[in-house]
C-alpha positions in Angstrom: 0.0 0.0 0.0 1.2 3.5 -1.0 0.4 6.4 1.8 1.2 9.8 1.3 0.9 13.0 3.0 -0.3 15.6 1.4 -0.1 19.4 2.5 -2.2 21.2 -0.3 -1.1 24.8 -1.6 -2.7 27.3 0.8 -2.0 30.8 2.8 -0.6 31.6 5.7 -1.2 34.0 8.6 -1.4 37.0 7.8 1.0 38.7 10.4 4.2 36.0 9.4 4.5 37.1 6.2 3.6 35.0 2.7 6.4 33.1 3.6 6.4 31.1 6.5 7.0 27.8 5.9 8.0 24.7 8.1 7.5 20.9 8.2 4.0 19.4 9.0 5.0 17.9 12.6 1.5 15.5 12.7 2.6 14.5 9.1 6.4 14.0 10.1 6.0 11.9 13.5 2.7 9.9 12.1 4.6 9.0 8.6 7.9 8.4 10.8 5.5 5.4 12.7 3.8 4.1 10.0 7.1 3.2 8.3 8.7 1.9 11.0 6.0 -0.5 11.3 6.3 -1.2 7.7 2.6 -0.4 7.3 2.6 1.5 4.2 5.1 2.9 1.7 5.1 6.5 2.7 5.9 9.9 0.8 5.2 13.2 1.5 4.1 16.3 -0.9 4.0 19.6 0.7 2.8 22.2 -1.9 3.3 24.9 0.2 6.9 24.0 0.7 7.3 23.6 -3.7 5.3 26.1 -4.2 2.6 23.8 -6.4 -1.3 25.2 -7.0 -3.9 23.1 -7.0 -3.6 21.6 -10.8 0.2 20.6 -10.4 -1.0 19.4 -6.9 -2.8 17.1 -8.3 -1.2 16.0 -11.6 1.6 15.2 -8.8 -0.8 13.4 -7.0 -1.9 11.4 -10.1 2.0 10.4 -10.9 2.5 8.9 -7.8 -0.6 7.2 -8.2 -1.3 6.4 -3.9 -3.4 4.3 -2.8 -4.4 6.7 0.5 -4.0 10.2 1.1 -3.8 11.8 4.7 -4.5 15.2 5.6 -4.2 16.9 9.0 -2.4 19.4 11.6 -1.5 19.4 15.1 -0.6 23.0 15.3 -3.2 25.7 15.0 -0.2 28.4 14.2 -0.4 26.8 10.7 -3.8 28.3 10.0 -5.9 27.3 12.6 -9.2 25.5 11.3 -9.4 27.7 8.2 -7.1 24.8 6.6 -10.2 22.3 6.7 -11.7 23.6 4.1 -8.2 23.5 1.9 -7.8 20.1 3.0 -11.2 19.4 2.0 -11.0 20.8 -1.3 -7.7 19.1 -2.8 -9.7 15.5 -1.3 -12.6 16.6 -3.9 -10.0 17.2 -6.2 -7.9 14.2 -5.7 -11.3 11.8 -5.8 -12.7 13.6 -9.0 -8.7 12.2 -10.8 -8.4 8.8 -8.7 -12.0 8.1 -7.7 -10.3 5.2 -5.9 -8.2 7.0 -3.3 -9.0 6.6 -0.1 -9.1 10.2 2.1 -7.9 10.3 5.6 -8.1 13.3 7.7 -6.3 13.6 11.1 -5.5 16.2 13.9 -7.1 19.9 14.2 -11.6 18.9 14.4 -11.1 16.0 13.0 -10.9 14.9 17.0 -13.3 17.4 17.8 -16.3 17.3 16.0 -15.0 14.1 13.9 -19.1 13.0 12.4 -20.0 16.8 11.8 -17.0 17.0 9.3 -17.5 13.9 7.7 -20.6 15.0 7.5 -20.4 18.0 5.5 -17.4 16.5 3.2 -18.8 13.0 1.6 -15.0 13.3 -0.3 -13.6 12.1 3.3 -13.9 8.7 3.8 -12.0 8.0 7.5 -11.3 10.7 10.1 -8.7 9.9 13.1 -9.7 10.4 16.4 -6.6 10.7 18.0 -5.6 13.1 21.0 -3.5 15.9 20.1 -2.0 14.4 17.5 -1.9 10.5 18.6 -3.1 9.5 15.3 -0.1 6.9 14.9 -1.9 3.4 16.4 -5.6 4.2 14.8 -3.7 4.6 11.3 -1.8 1.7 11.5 -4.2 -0.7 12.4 -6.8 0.7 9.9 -3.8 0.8 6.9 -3.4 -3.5 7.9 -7.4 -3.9 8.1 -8.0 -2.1 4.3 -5.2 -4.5 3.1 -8.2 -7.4 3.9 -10.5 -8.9 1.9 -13.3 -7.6 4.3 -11.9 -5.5 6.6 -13.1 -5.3 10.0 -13.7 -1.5 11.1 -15.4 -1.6 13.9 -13.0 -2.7 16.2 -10.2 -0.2 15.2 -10.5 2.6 18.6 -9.8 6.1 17.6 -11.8 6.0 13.9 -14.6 7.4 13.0 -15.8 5.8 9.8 -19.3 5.5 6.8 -21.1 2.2 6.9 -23.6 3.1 4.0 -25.1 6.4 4.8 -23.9 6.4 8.5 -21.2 7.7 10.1 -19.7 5.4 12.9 -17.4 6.9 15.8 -15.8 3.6 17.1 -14.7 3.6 20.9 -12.6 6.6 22.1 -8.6 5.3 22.8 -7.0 5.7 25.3 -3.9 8.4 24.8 0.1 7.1 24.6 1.4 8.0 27.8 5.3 7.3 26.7 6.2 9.5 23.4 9.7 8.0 23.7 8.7 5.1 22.3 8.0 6.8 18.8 10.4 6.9 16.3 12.2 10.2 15.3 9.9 12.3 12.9 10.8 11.3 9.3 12.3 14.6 8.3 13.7 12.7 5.6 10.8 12.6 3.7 10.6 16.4 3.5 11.8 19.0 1.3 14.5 20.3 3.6 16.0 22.9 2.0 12.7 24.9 1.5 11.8 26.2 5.0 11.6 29.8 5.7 10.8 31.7 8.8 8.6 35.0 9.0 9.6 35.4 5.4 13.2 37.1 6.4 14.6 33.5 8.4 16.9 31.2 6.3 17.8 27.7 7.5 14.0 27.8 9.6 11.6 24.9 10.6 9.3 24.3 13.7 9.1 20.9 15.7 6.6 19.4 18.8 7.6 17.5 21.4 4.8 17.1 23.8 1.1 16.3 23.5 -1.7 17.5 25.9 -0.9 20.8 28.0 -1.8 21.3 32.0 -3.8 24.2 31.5 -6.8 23.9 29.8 -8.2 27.0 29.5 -11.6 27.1 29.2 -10.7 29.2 25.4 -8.0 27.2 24.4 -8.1 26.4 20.4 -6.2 23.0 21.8 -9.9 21.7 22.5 -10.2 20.7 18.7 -7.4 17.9 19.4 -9.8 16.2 22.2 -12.5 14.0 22.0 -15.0 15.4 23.8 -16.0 11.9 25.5 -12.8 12.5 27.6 -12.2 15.9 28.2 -9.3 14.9 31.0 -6.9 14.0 27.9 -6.7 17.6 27.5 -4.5 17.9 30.5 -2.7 14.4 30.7 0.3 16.3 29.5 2.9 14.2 28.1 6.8 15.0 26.7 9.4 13.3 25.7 13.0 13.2 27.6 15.3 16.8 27.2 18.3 14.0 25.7 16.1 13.1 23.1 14.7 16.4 22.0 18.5 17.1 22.4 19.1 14.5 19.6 16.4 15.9 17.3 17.4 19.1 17.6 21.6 17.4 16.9 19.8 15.9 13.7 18.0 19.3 12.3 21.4 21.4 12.9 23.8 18.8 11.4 22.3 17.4 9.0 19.8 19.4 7.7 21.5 22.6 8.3 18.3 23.9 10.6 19.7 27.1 12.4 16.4 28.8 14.2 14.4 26.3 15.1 10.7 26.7 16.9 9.5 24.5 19.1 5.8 24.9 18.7 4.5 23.0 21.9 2.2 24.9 23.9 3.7 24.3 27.2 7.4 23.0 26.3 8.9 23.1 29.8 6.2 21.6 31.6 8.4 19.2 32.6 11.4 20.4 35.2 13.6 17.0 34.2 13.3 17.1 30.7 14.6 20.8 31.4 17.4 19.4 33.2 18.5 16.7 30.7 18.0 19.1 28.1 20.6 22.1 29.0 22.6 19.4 30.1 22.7 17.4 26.5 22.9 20.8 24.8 25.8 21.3 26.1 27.3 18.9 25.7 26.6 18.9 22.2 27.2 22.4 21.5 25.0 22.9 18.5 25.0 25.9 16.3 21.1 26.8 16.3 19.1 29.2 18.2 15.8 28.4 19.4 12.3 29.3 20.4 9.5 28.0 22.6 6.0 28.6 23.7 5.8 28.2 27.7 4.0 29.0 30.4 5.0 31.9 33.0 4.5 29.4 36.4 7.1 27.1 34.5 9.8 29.6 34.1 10.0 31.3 37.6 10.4 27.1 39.1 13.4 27.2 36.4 14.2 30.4 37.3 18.0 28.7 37.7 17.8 27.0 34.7 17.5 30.3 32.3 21.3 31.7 32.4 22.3 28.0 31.2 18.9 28.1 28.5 20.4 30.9 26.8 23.8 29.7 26.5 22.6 26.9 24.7 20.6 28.7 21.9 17.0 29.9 23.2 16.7 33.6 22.9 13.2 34.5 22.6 9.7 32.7 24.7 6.4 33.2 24.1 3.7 33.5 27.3 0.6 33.9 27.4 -1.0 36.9 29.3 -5.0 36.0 28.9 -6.0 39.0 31.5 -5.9 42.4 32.3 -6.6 41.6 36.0 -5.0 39.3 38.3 -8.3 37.8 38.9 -8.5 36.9 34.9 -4.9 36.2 34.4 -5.1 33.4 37.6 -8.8 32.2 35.7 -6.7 31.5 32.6 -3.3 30.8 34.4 -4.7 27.2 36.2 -2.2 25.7 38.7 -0.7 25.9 42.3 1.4 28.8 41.7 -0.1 32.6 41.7 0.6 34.6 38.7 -0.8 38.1 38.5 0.8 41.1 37.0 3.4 41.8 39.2 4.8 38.2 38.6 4.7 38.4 34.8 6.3 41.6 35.0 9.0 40.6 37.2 9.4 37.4 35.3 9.9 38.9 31.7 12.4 41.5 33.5 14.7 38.4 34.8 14.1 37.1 31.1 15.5 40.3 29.6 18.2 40.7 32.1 19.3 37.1 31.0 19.5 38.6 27.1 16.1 36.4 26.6 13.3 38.4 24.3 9.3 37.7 25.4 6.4 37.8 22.9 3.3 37.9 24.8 -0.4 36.5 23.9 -3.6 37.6 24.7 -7.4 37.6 23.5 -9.8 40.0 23.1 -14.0 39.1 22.1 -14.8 37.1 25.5 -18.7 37.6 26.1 -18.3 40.2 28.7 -16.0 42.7 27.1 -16.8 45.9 26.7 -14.4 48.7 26.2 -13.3 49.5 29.5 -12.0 45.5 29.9 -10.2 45.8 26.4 -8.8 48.7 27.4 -7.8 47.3 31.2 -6.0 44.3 29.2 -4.1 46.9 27.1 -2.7 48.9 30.3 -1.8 45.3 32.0 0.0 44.3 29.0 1.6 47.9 29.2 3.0 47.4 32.7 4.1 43.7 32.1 5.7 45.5 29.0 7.2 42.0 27.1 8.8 43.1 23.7 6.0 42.1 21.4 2.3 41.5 21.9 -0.1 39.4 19.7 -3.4 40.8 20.3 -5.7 37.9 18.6 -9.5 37.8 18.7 -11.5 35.1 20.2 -12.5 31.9 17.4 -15.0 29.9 19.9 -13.0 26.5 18.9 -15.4 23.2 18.4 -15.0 21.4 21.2 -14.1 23.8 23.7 -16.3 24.9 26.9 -16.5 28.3 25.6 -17.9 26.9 22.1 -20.7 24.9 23.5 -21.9 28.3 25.4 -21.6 30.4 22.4 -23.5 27.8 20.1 -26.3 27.3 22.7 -26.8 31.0 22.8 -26.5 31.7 19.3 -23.5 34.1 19.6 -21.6 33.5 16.4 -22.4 35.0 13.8 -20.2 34.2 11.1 -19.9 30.0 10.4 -17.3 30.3 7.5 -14.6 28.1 8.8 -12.1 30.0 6.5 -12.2 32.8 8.7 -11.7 30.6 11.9 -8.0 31.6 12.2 -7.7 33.7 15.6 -7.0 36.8 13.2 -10.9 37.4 12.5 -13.8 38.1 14.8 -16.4 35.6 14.4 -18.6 36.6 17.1 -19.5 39.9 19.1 -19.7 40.8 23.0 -22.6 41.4 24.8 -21.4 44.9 25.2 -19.4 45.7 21.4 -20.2 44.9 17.7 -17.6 42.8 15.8 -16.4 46.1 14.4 -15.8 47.8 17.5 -14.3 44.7 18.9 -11.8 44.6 16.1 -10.9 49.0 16.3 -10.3 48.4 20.0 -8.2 46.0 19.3 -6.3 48.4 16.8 -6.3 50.7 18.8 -4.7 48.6 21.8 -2.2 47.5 19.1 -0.8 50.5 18.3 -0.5 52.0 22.1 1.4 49.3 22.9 4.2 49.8 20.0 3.9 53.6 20.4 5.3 53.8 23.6 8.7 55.6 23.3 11.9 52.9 23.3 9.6 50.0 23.1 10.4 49.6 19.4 14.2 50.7 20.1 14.8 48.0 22.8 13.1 44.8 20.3 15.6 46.4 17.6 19.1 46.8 19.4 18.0 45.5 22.8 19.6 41.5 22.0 22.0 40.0 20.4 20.2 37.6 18.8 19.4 38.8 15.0 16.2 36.9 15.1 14.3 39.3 17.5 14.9 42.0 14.8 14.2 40.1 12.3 10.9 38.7 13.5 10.0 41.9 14.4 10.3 43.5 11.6 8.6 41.2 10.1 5.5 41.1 12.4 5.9 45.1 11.7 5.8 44.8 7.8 2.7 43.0 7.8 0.6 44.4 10.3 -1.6 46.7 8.2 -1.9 43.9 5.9 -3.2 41.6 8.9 -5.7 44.2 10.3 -7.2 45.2 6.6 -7.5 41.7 6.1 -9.2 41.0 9.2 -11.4 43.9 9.3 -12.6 43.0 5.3 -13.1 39.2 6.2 -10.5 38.7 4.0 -9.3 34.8 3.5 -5.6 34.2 4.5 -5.2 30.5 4.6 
């Protein structure tokens, strides 16, 4: 049986640039698994990466002639759910050329909400229904059962499957608690050489190494990696050991010549001990890359020792999440033993800076209660915390999540395009604000926070690192592109 991976041609966020380009993690780890157990013969295409629209996409397709397709995400940075619909539209495609290829979709909704999109797309024949990204046993067992006469599909846990005119969603399964025991992604199988970061970063790609996160924030676009039928997945957070994300990062650097690399997990030092083994396998290594992680605050003040030793070994720049302009909203979102306010956030990214570490900061605006003296309360918290760069993104009540089963039962959203469902776009209003005042607030509380004098000064000469500029400049370039396009509805994936 042939398998391969198919990332069709499609945008990018708006505020990285039009070229932003990195490997499919799901894809990498899942086809890395499904060779090792000799399942499937497995290949990747990534038109994005080879710059291929839709027709070469799928006269490719057609020359390789596969037997299955698989299409899927684990990280919402790539596009968030507004790639459904491209997946779903290069499926049509491929079944209107090779009416025998089976379609297998995996990753962002496809755990979710896996009937509702099979649905609305008859061109999908199997969705995975995997936890945050554990889409490796499900796939397996269901590429040995279609090599059968009469396969037995039913008994396969994790798939969600047609029977006729009915869609079956088999028994949930239960998540892999040890992720050392898969095989290193299959990097191999990508086109190397073409990743780009921001549009300005050479030598560039992005990598997970952890599933599930601790928080589980009632807003969190993670909840479209969880079956609902068990909601506790969502914060069985598992990693694997710092030696061998060590040796994955060894592998990038050396042989692939990877020199920034992003670690794209939402909370990637959860763990103290993989911390520990990390610094301490980095250097011993001593690697030429510098890296990048998404984090959150409670876990960097426990490693407060830890950070002098982080940035000797590459990171220079972490991303935390703010979620509040109150300490009373910033411990709602924040969920753990440890109190973190704004006075702990703003000490923390001071130690961070002192240590020649940069901070981008996260936050939402479009919660039900907002009105404009909340938006603006955020903006003067983020102000006093004062990281180096803020992303101000706008509520998308994700399938699955608490929040989305309130705003669905009270018939809050009022825009159901899922191309639009991208955290750039407003989808929904406030009790208090219209989706257009939502979105000049938040233009508004954009451009206070870079119009503070030095602000902009410190992000360009305050690090030695050249990628904090870079980014920057970046981000900078493209943000009256990403607010026009928001505030028009424009499509960016």
């Amino acid at each position: 049986m042939k398998l391969l991976f198919v990332t069709p041609p499609m945008g990018n966020w708006a505020p990285w640039g039009d070229r932003h380009l990195a490997v499919n993690s799901l894809h990498a780890q899942v086809a890395a698994f499904i060779r090792e157990k000799k399942a499937a013969d497995v290949s990747v295409l990534d038109c994005r990466a080879l710059g291929l629209d839709d027709e070469q996409m799928l006269d490719e397709v057609k020359r390789r002639q596969p037997d299955a397709v698989f299409f899927g995400a684990m990280i919402a940075a790539a596009g968030g759910a507004a790639q459904l619909n491209r997946f779903h539209a290069a499926m049509q495609g491929i079944k209107e050329v090779l009416p025998k290829t089976i379609t297998i979709g995996g990753g962002l909704m496809y755990t979710a909400v896996p009937q509702k999109v099979m649905a609305e797309n008859p061109q999908l024949d199997f969705a995975i229904v995997g936890v945050f990204g554990d889409n490796e046993y499900p796939l397996w067992e269901l590429l040995e059962e279609l090599k059968k006469t009469a396969p037995k599909l039913g008994a396969i846990r994790g798939l969600a499957w047609r029977d006729g005119d009915e869609i079956i969603l088999n028994a949930a399964r239960p998540v892999i608690s040890n992720l050392d025991e898969l095989p290193m992604p299959a990097y191999d199988l990508f086109p190397m050489d073409k990743y780009y970061g921001y549009s300005v970063i050479p030598n560039y790609n992005e990598a997970v190494t952890s599933r599930g996160c601790e928080g589980a924030c009632h807003f969190c676009y993670e909840w479209w990696l969880v079956d609902p039928r068990n909601p506790r997945d969502f914060s069985s957070h598992r990693t694997r050991g710092g030696r061998a994300v060590a040796d994955e990062m060894e592998l990038l650097n050396k042989k692939y010549g990877v020199k920034a690399l992003t670690f794209m997990d939402d909370d990637f030092n959860s763990d103290r001990q993989k911390m520990v083994d990390l610094v301490e396998a980095l250097e011993e290594k001593k690697l030429d890359m510098s890296w990048f992680c998404l984090s959150r605050a409670q876990n960097f003040i426990r490693d407060a020792d830890l950070v002098p030793r982080l940035r000797k070994v590459g990171l220079y720049q972490v991303l935390i999440g703010i979620d509040g302009g109150t300490d009373e909203e910033i411990a709602e979102a924040h969920k753990g033993p440890m109190k973190v306010g704004v006075k702990e956030l703003k000490d923390l990214i001071q130690f961070l800076r002192k240590n020649d570490i940069s901070t981008i900061s996260t936050y939402l605006n479009g919660f039900w209660e907002d009105d404009e003296a909340k938006i603006r309360q955020r903006a003067k918290a983020v102000d006093e915390i004062d990281p180096d760069i803020v992303m101000i993104q706008l509520l998308n009540p994700i399938p699955g999540s608490p929040i989305y089963k309130k705003a669905v039962k009270e018939s809050l959203i009022e825009i159901d395009n899922l191309s639009l469902y991208d955290l750039e776009h407003c989808v929904m209003p406030t009790k208090h604000l219209s989706r257009q005042q939502l979105g000049e607030l938040t233009g508004w509380a954009f451009q206070s926070f870079y119009g503070k004098p030095g602000r902009v000064d410190r992000i360009l000469n305050g690090y030695s690192s050249p990628y904090v500029k870079m980014k920057f400049l970046s981000f900078k370039g493209n943000a009256a592109k990403y607010e026009k396009g928001a505030a028009e509805d424009a499509v960016a994936i």
